[in-house]
C-alpha positions in Angstrom: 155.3 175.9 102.4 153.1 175.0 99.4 154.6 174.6 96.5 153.1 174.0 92.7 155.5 173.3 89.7 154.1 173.8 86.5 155.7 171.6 83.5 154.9 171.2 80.3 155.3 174.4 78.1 156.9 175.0 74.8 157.1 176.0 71.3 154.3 174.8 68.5 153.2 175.9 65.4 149.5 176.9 65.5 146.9 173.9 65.3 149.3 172.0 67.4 148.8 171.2 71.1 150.5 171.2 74.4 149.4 169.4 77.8 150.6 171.4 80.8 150.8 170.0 84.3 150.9 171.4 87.5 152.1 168.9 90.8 151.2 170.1 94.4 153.5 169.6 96.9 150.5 169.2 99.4 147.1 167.6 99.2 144.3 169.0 97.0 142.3 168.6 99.6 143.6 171.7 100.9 142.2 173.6 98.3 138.8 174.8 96.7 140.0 175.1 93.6 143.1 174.6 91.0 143.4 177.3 88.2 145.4 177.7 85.2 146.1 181.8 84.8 148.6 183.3 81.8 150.0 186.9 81.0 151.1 188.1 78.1 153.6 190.6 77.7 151.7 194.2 78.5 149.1 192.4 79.1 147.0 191.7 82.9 146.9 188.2 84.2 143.9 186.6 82.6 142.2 183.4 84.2 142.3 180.4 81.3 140.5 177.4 83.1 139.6 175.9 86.7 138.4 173.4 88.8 136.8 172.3 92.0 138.3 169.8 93.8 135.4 168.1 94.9 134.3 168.2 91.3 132.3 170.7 90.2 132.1 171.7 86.8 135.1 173.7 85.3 135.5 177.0 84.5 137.0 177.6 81.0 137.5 181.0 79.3 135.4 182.3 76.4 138.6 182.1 74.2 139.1 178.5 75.2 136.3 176.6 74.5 135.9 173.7 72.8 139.8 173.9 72.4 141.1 173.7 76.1 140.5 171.0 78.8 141.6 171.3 82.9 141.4 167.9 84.6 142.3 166.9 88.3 143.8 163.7 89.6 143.8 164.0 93.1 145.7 161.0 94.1 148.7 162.4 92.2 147.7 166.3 93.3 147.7 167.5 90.0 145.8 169.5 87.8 146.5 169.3 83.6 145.4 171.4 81.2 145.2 170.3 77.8 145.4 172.5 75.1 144.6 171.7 71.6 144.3 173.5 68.6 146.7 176.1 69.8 146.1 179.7 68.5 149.3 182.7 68.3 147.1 184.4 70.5 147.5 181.5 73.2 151.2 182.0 73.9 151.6 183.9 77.2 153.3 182.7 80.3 151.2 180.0 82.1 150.5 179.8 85.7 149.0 177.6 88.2 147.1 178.5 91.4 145.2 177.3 94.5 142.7 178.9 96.8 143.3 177.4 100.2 140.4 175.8 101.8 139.5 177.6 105.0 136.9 175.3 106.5 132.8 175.2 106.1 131.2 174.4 103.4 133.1 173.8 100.4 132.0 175.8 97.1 131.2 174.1 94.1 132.1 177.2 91.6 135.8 179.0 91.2 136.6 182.2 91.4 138.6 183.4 88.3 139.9 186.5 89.6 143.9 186.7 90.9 143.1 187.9 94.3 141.3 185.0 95.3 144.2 182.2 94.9 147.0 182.1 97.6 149.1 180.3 95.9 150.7 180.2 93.1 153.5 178.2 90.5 156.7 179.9 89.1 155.1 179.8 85.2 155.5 178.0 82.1 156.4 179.5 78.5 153.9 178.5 75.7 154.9 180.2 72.6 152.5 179.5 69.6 153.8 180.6 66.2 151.7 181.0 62.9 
């Protein structure tokens, strides 16, 4: 059973910044992709930022840019995302995902859409207060 375990979350007045990680308890090899998702309350699951694992460029959200950054570290199986400048509008509940890699040709773009990850982390509060 894959596991991901997010860590990292918190409280922060805006302008501050968080760095969120996100350990897999199996290779990230077995995976196209690592995502960071978030939901805030009455609010759909929205994706945030993601990566290849073979390194293709990252996808980051409109409302991120230039303020957010996902990395990878393989050898340690984690993803980070880094999170500066943090906005009220930010704090939702964070999530990690994977798309499992099912053989072929590996894709160098991510999906950013729920459906397409199989697994997923248990979430991590960021609250962002003015």
């Amino acid at each position: 059973q894959v596991q991901l375990v997010e860590s990292g979350g918190g409280s922060v007045l805006a302008g501050g910044s968080l760095r969120l990680s996100c350990a897999a308890s199996a290779s990230t090899y077995r995976y196209v992709c690592m995502g960071w998702f978030r939901q805030a309350p009455g609010r759909e699951r929205e994706a945030v930022a993601s990566i290849t694992i073979n390194g293709g460029r990252p996808y980051l959200a409109d409302s991120v840019k230039g303020r957010f950054t996902i990395s990878l570290d393989n050898a340690k199986n984690t993803v980070y995302l880094q999170m500066n400048s943090l906005k009220p509008e930010d704090t939702a509940l964070y999530y990690c995902a994977a798309d499992l890699f099912r053989g072929g040709t590996r894709r160098n773009y991510c999906y950013i859409t729920t459906d397409e990850y199989n697994y997923w982390g248990q979430g991590t509060q960021v609250t962002v207060s003015s």
